[in-house]
gemmi code that builds the backbone of each chain (N, CA, C; Angstrom):
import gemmi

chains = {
    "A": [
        ("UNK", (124.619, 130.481, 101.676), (123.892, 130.742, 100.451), (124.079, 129.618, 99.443)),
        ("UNK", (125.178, 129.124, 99.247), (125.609, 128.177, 98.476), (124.679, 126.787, 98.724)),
        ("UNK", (124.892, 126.384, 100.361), (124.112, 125.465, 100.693), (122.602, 125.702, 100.225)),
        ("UNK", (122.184, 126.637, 100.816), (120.829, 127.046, 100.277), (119.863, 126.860, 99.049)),
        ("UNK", (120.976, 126.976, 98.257), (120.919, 126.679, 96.665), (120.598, 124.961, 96.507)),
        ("UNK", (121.948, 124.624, 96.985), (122.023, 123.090, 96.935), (120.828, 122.772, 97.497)),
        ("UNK", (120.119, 123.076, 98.436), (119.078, 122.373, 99.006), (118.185, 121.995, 98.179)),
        ("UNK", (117.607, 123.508, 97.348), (116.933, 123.741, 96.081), (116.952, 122.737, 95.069)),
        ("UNK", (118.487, 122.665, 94.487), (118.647, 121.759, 93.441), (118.849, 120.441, 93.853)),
        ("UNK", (119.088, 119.687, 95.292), (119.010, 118.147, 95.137), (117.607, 118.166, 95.827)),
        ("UNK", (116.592, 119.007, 95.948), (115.283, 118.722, 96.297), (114.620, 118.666, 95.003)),
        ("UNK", (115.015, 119.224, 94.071), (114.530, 119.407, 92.809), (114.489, 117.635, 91.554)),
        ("UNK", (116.088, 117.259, 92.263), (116.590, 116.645, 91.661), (116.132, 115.023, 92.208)),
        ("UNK", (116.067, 115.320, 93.225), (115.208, 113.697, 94.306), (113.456, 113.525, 94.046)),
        ("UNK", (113.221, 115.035, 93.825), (111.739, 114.563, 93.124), (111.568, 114.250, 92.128)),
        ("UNK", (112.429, 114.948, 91.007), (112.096, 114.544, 89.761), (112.553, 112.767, 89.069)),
        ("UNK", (114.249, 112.771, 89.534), (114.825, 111.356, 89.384), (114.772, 110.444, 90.645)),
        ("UNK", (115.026, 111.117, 91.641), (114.684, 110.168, 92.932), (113.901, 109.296, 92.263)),
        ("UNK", (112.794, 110.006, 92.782), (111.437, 109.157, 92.996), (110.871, 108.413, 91.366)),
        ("UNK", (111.340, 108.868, 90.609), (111.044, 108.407, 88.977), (111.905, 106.974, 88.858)),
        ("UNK", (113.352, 107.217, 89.369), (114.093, 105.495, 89.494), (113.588, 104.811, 90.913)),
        ("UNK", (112.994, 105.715, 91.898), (112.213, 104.588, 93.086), (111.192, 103.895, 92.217)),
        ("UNK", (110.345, 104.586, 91.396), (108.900, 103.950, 91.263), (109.595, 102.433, 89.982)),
        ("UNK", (110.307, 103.306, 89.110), (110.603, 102.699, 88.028), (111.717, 100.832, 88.687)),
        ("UNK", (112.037, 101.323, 89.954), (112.738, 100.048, 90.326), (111.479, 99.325, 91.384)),
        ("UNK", (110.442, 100.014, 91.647), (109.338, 99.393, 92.504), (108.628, 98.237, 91.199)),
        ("UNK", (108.282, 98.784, 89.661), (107.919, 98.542, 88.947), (108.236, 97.334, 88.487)),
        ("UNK", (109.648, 97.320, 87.926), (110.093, 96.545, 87.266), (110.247, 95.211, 88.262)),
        ("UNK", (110.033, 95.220, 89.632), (110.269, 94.238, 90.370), (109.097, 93.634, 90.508)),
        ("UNK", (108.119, 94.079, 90.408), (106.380, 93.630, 90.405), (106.350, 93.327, 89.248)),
        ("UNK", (107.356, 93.591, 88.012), (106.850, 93.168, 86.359), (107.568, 91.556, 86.350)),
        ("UNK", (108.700, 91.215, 87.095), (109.212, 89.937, 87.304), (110.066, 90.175, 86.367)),
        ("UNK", (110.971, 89.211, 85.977), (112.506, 89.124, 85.085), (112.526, 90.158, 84.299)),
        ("UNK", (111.850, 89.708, 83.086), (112.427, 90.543, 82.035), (113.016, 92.210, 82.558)),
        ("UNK", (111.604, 92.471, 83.528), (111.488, 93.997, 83.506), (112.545, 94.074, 84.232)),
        ("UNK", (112.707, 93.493, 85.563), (113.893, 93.529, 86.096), (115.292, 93.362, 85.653)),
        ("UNK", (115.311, 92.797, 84.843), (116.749, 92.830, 84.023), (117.136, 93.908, 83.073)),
        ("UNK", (116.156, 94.443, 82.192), (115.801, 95.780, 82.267), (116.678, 96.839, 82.891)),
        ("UNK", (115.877, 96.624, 83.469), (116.085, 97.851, 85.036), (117.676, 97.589, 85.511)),
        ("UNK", (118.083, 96.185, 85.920), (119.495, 96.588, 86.393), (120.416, 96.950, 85.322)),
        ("UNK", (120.318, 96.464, 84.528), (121.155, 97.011, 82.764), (121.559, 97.893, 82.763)),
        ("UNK", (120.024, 99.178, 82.941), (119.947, 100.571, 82.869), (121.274, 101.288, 84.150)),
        ("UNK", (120.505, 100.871, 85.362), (120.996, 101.541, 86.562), (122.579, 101.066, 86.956)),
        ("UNK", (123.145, 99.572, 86.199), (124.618, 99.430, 86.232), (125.579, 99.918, 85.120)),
        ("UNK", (124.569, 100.255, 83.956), (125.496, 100.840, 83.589), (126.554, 102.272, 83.635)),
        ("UNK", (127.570, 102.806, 83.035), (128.169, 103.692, 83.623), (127.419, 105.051, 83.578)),
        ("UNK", (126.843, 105.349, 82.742), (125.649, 106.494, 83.157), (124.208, 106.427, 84.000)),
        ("UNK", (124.530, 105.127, 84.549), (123.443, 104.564, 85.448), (123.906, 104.846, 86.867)),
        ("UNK", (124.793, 104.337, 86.655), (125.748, 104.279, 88.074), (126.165, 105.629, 88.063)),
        ("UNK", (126.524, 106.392, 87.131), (126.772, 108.329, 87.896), (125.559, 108.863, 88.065)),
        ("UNK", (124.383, 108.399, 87.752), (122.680, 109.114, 88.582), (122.681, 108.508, 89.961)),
        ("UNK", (122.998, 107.208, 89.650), (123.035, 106.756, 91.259), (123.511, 107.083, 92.467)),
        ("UNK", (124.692, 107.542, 92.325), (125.648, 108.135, 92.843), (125.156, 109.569, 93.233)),
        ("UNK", (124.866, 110.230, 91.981), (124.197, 111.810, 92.224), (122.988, 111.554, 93.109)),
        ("UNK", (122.074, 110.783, 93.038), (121.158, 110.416, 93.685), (121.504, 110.205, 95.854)),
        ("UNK", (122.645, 109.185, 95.466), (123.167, 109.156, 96.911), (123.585, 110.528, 97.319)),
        ("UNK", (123.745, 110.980, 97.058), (124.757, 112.128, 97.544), (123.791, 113.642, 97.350)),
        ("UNK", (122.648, 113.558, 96.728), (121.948, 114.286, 96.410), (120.324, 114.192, 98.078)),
        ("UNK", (120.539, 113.137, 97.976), (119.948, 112.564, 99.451), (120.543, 113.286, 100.578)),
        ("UNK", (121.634, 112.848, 100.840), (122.238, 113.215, 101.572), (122.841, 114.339, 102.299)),
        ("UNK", (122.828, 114.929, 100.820), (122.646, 116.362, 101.186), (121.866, 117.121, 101.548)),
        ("UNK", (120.680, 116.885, 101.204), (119.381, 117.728, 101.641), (118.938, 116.969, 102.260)),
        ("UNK", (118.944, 115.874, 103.083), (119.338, 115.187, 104.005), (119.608, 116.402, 105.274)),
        ("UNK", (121.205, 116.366, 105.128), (122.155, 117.371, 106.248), (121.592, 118.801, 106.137)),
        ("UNK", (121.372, 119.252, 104.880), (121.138, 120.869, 104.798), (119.630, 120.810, 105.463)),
        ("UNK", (118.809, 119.637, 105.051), (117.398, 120.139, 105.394), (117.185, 120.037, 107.317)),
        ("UNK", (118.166, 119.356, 107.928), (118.382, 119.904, 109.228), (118.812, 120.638, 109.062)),
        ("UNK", (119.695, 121.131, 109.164), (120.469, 122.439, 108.984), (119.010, 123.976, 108.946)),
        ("UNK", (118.130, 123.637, 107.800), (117.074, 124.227, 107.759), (115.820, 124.518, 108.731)),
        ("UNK", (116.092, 123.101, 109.052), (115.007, 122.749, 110.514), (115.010, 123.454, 111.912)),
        ("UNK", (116.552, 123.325, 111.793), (117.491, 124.214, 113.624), (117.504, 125.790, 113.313)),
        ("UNK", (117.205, 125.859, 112.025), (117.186, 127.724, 111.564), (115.991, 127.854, 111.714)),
        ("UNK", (114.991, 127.266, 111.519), (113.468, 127.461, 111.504), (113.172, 127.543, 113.190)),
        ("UNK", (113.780, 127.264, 113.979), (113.527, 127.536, 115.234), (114.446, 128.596, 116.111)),
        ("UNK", (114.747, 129.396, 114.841), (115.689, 130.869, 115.523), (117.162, 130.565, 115.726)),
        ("UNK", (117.562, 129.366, 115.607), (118.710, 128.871, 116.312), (119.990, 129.071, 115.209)),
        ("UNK", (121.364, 129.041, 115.309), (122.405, 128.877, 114.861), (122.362, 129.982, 113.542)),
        ("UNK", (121.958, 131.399, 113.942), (122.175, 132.613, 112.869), (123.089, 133.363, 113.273)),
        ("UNK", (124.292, 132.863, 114.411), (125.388, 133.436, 114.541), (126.174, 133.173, 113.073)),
        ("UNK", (126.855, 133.902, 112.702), (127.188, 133.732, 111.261), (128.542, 133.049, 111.128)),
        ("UNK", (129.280, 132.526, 112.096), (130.595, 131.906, 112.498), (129.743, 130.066, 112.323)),
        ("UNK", (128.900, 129.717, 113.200), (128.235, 128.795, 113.560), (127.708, 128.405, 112.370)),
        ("UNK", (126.924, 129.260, 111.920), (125.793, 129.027, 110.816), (127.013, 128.557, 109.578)),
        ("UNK", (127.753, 129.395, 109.561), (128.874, 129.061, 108.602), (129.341, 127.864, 108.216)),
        ("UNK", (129.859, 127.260, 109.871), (130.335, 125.829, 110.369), (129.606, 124.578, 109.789)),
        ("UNK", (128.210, 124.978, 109.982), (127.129, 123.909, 109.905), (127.280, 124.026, 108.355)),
        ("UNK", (127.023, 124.896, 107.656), (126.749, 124.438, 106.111), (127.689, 124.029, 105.475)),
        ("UNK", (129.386, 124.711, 105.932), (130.661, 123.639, 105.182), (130.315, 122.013, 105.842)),
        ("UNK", (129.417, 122.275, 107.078), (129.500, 120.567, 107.299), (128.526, 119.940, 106.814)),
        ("UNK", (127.314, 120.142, 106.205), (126.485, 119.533, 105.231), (127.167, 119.148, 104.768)),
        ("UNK", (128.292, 119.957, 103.840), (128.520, 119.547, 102.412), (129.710, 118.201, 102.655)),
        ("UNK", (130.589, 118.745, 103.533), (131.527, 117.405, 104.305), (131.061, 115.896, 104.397)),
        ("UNK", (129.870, 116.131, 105.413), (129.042, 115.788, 105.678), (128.327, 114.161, 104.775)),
        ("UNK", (127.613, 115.015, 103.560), (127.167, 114.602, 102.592), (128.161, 113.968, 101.370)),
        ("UNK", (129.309, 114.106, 101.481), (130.445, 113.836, 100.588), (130.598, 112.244, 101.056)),
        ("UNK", (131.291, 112.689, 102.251), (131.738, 111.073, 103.227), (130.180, 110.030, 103.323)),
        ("UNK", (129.576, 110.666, 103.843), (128.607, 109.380, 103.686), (127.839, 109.134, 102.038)),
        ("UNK", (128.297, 109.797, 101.349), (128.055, 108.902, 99.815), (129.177, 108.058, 99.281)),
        ("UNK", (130.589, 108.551, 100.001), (131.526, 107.864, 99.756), (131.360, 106.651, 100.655)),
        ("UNK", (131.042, 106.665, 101.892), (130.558, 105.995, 102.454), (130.096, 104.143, 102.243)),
        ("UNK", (128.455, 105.109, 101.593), (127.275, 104.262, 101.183), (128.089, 103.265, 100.053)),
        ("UNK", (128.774, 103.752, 99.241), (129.161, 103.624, 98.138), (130.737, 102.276, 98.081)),
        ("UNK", (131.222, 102.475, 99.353), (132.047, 101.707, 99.683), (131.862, 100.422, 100.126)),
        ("UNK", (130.463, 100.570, 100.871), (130.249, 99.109, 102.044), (129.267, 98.484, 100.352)),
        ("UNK", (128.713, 99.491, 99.274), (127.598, 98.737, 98.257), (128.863, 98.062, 97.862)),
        ("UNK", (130.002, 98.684, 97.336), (130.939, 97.741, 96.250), (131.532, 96.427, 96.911)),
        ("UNK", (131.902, 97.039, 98.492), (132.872, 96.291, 99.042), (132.007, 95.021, 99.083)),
        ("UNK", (130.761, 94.878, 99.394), (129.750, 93.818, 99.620), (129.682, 92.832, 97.988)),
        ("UNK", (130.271, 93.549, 97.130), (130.065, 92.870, 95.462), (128.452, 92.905, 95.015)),
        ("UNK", (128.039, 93.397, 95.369), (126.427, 93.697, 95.348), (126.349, 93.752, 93.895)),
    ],
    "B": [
        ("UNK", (96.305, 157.100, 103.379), (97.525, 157.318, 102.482), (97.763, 156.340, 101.577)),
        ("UNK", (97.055, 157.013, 100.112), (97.481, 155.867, 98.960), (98.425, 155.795, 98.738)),
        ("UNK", (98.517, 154.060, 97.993), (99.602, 153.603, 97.604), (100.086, 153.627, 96.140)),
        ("UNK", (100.563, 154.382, 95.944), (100.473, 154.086, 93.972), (101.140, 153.403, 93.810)),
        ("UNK", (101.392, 153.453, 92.167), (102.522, 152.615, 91.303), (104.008, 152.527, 91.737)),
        ("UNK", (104.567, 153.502, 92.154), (105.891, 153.879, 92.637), (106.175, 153.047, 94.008)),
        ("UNK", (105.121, 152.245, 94.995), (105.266, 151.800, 95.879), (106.114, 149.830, 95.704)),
        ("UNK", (107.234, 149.990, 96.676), (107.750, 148.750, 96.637), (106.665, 147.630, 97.107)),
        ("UNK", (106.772, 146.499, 96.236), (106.105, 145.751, 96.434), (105.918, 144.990, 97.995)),
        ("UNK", (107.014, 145.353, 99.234), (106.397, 145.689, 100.221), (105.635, 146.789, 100.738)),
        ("UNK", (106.066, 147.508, 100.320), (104.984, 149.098, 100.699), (103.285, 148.551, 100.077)),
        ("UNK", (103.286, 148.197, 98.990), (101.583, 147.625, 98.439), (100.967, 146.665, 99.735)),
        ("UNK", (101.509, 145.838, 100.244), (100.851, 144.988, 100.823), (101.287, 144.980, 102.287)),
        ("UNK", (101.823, 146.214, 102.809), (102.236, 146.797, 104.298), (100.344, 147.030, 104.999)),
        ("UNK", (100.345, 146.353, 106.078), (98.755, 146.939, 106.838), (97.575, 146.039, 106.452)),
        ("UNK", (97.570, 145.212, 104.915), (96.941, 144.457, 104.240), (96.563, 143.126, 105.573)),
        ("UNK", (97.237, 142.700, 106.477), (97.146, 141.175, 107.114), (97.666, 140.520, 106.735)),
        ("UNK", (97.581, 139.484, 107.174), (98.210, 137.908, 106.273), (97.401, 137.571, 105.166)),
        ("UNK", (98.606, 136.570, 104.165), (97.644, 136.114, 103.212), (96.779, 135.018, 103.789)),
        ("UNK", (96.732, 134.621, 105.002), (95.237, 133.607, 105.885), (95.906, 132.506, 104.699)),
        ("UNK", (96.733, 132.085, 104.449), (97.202, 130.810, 103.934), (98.124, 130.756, 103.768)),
        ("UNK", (98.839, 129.175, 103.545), (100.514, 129.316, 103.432), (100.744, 128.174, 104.584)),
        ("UNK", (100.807, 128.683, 105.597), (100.993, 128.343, 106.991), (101.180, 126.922, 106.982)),
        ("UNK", (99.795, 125.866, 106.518), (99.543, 124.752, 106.955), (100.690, 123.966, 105.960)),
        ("UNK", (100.836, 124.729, 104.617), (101.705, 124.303, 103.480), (103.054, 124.410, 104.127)),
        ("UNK", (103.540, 125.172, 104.621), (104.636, 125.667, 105.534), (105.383, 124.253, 106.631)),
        ("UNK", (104.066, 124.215, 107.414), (104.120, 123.523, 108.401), (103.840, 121.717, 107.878)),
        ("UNK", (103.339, 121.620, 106.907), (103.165, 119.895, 106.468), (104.737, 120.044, 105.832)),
        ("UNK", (105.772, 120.408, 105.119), (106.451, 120.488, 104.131), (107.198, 119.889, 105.742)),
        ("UNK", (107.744, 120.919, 106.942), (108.567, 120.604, 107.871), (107.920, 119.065, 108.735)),
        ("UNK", (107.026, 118.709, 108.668), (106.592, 117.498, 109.491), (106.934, 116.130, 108.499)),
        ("UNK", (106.793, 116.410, 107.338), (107.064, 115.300, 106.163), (108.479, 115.217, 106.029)),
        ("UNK", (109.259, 116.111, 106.672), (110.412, 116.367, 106.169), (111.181, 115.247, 107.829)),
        ("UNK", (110.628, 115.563, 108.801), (111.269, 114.551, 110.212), (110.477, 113.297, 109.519)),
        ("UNK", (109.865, 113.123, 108.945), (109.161, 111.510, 108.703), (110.239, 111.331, 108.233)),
        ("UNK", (111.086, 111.855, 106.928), (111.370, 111.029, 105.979), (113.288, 111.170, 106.233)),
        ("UNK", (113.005, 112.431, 107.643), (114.588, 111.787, 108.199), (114.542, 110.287, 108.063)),
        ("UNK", (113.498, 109.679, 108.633), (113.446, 107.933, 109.614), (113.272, 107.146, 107.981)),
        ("UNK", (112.402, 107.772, 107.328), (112.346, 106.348, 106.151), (113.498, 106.570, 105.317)),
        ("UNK", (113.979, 108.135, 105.328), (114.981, 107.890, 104.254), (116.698, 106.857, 104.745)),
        ("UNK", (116.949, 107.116, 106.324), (117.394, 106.867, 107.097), (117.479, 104.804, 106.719)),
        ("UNK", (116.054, 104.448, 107.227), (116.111, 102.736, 106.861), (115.971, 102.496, 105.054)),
        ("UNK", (115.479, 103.407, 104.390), (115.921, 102.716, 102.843), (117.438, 102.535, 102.810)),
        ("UNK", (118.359, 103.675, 102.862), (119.687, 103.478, 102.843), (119.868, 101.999, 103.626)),
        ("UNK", (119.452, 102.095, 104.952), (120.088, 100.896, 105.991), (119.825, 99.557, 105.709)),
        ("UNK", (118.482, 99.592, 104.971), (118.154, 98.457, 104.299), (118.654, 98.028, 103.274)),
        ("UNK", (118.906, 98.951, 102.403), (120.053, 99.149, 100.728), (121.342, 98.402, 101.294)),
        ("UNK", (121.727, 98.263, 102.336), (123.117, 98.445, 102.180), (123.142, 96.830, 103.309)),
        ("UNK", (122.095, 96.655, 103.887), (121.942, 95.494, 104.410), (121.802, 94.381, 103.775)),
        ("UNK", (120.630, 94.401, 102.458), (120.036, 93.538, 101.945), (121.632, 92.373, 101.308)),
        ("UNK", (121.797, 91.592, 101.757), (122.801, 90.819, 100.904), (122.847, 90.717, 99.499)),
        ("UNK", (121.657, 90.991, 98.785), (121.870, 91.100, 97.150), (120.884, 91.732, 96.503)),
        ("UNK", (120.690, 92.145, 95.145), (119.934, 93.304, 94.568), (119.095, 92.153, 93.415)),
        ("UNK", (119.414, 91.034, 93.927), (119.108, 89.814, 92.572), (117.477, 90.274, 92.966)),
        ("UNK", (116.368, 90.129, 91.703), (114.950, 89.776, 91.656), (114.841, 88.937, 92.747)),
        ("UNK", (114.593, 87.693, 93.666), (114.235, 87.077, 94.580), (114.537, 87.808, 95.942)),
        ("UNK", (115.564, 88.216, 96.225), (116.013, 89.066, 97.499), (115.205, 90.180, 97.535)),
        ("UNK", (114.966, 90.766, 96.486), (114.198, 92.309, 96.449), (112.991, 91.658, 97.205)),
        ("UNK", (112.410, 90.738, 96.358), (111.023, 90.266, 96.552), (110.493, 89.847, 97.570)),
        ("UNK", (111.418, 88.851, 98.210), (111.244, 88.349, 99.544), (111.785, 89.641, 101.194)),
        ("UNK", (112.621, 90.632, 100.112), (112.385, 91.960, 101.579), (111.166, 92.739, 101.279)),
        ("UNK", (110.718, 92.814, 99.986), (109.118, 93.710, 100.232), (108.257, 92.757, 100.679)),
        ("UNK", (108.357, 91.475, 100.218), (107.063, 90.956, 101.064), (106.865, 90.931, 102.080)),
        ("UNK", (107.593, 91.155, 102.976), (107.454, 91.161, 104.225), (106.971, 92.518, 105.123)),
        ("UNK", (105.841, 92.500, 105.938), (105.392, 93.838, 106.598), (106.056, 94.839, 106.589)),
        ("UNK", (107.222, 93.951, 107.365), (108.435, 95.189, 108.201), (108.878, 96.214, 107.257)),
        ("UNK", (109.228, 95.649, 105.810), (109.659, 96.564, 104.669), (108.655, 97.084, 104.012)),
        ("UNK", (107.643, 96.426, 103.809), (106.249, 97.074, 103.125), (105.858, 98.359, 103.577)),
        ("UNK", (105.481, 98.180, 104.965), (104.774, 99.124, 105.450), (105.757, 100.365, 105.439)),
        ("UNK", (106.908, 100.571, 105.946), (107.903, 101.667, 105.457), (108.007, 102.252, 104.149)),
        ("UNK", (107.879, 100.962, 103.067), (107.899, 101.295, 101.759), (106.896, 102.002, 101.094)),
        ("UNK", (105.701, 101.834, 101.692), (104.439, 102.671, 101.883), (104.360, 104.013, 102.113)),
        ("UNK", (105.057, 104.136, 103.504), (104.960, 105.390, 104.066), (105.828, 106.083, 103.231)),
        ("UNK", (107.146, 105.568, 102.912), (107.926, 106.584, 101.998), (107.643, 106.988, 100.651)),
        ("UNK", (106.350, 106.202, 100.186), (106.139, 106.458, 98.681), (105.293, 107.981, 98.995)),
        ("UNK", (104.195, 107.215, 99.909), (103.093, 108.411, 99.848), (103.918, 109.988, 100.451)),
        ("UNK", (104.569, 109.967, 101.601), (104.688, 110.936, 101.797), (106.393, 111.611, 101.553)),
        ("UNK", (106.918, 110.992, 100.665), (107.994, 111.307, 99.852), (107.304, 112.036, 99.009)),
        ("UNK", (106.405, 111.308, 98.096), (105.786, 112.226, 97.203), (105.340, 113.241, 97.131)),
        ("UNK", (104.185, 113.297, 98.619), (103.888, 114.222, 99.282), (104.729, 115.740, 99.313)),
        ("UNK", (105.953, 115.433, 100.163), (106.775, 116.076, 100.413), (107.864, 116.792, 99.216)),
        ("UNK", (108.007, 115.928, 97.945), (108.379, 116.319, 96.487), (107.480, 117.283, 96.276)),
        ("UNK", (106.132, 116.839, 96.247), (105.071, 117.762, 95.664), (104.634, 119.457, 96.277)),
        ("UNK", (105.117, 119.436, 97.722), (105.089, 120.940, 98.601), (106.439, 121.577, 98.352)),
        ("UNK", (107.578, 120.545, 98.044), (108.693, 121.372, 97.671), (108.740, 121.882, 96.546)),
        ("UNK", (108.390, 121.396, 95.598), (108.647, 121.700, 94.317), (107.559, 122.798, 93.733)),
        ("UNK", (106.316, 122.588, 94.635), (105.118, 123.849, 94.776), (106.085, 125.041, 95.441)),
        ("UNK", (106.975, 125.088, 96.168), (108.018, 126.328, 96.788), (108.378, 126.564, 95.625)),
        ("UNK", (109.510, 126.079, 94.912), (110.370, 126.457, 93.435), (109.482, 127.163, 92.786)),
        ("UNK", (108.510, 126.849, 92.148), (107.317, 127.224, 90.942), (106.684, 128.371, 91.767)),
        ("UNK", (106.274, 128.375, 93.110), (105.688, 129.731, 93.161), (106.819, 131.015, 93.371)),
        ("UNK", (107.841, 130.418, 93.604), (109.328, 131.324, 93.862), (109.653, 131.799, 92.309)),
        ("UNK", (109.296, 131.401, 91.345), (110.178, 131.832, 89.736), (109.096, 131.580, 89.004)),
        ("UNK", (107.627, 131.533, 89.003), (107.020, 131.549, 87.882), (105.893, 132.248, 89.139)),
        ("UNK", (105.768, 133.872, 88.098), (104.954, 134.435, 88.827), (103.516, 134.568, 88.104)),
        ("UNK", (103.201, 134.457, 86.601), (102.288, 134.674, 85.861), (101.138, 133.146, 86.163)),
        ("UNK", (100.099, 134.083, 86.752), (99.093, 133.075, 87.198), (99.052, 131.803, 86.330)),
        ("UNK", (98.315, 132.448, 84.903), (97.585, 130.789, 84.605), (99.077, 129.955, 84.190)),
        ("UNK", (100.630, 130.617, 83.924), (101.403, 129.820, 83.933), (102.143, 128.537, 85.125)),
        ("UNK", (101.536, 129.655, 86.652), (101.673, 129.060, 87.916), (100.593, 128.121, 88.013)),
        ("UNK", (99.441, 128.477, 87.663), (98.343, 127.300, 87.732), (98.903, 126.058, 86.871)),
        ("UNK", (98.885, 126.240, 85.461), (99.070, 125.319, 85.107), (100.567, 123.967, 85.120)),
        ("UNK", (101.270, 124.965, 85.700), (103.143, 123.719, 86.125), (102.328, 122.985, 87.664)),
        ("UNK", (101.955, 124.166, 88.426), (101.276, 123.296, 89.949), (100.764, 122.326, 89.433)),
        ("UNK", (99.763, 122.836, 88.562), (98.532, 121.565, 88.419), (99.236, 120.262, 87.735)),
        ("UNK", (99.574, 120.495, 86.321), (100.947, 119.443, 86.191), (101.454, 118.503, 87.468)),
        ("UNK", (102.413, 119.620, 88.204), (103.071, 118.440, 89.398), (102.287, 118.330, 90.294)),
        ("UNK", (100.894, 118.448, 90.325), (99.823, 117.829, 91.648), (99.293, 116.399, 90.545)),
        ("UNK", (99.449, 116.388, 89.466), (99.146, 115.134, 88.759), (100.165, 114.374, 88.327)),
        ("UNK", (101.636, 114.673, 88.355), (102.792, 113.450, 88.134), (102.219, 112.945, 89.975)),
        ("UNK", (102.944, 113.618, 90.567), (103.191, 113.301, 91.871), (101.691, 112.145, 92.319)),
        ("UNK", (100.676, 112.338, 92.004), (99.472, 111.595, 92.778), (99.762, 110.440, 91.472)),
        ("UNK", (99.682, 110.392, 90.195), (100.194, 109.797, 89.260), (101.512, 108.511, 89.622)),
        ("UNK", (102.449, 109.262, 90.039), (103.604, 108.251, 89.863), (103.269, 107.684, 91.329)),
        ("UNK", (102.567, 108.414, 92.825), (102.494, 108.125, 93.791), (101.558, 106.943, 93.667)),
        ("UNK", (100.486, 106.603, 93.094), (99.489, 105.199, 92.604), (100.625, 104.777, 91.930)),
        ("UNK", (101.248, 104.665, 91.343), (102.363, 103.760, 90.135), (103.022, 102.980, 91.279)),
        ("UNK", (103.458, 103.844, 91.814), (104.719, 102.745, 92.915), (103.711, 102.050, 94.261)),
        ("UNK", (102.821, 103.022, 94.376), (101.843, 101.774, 95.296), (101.467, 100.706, 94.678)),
        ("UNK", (100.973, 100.655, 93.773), (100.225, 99.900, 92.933), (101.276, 98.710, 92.681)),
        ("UNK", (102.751, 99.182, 92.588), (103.236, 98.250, 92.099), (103.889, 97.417, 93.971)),
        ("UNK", (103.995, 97.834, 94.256), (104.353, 97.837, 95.530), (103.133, 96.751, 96.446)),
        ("UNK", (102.295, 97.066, 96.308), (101.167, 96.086, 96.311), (100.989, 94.985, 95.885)),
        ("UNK", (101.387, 94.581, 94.685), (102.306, 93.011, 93.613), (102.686, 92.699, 94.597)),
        ("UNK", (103.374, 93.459, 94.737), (105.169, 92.856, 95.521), (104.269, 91.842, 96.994)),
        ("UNK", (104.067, 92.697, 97.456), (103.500, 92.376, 99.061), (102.420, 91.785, 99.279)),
        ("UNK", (101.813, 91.704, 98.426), (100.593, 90.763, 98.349), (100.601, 89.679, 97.393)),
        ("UNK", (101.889, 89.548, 96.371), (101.644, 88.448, 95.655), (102.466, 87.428, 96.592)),
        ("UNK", (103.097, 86.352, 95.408), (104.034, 85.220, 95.976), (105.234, 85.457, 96.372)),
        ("UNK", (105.767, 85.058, 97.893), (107.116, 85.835, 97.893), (107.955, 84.810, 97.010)),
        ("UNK", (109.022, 85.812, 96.530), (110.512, 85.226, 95.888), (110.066, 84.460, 94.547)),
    ],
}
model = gemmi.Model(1)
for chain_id, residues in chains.items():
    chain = gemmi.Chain(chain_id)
    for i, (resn, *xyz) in enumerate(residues, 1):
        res = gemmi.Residue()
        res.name, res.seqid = resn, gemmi.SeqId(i, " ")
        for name, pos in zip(("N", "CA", "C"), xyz):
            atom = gemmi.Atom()
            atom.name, atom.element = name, gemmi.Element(name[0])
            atom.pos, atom.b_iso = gemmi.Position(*pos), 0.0
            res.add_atom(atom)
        chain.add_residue(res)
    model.add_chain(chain)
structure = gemmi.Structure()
structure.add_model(model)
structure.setup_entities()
């Protein structure tokens, strides 16, 4: 149920900011410097960088849960032991690979 | 055997049929959703590949097909796929018609809206000068 929720709110949350900092970083790169400088300002700074982050990990999660959703949509894994398994492992899941993503971006000095 | 007022809102619409819609909304939401396993899959792989985030690097990976054409597919049917999910939420918690008409209609016009914005700009990119 919990997962369920989550699905809700980082599907909610990838349409509204996802795709609003995709277009807005598609933008500013077709606007050339200025806009682009702009734009990284915004997204490095420290309330830039915790959307980003929510963003990674907000992916990722509904990412894992929305399989998770997919293998239920075909009758499968409603043993409630199993079904259980799978949604603490979304969330596992989705943790490590934002910690992940987030390690190889810094470690690279990007 | 009428149904009155006292009947649960499954009991009203028990014997009625299907609502003959839904289905295709149902079924595009799950097909957009394996696409964007694969694009969401190479944005990350590409994010994390690209050696730098400088203006010229961006420029010179969209110009090129290989990233374009992905970048394409994920605008339109990301959006796509924002726009059938977020049509789930709104018909799930806003039940008063012209209030449901009018948030849908809203997010059927950000979504086609911001979906031309990032093509459009995306199009610069790939068709102008690389780097």
């Amino acid at each position: 149920m919990t997962v369920s929720i989550l699905h809700r709110i980082t599907g909610g949350g990838l349409s509204v900011v996802g795709l609003a900092v995709l277009t807005w970083w598609l933008t500013a790169v077709a606007g050339g410097p200025t806009a682009y400088a702009t734009f990284t300002k915004v997204v490095t700074s420290p309330i830039g960088l915790i959307v980003l982050v929510g963003l990674t990990w907000a992916f990722f999660q509904h990412l894992l849960s929305g399989i998770r959703h997919l293998t239920m949509d075909t009758g499968a894994t409603f043993d409630l032991r199993i079904n259980r398994l799978f949604a603490v492992m979304t969330i596992a899941g989705s943790l490590f690979l934002t910690a992940l993503t987030w390690y190889v971006l810094m470690g690279v000095g990007k | 055997m009428s149904v009155g007022d006292s009947a649960t809102p499954l009991g009203k619409v028990r014997g009625l049929g299907s609502a003959r819609e839904g289905g295709e909304h149902w079924l595009t939401e799950r097909v957009t959703s394996i696409a964007l396993l694969f694009l969401g899959a190479w944005l990350i792989a590409s994010l994390l590949i690209l050696p730098k985030f400088d203006l010229r690097t961006v420029l010179e990976w969209l110009h090129a097909s290989s990233a374009a054409v992905p970048m394409a597919l994920l605008i339109v049917i990301g959006f796509k796929h924002a726009l059938d999910g977020m049509k789930v939420v709104v018909d799930d918690y806003i039940h008063e018609p012209g209030n449901n008409f009018a948030l849908n209609t809203l997010l059927l016009f950000l979504a086609v809206g911001g979906g031309a914005l990032a093509l459009f700009a995306l199009g610069r990119i790939a068709f102008g000068a690389a780097g």
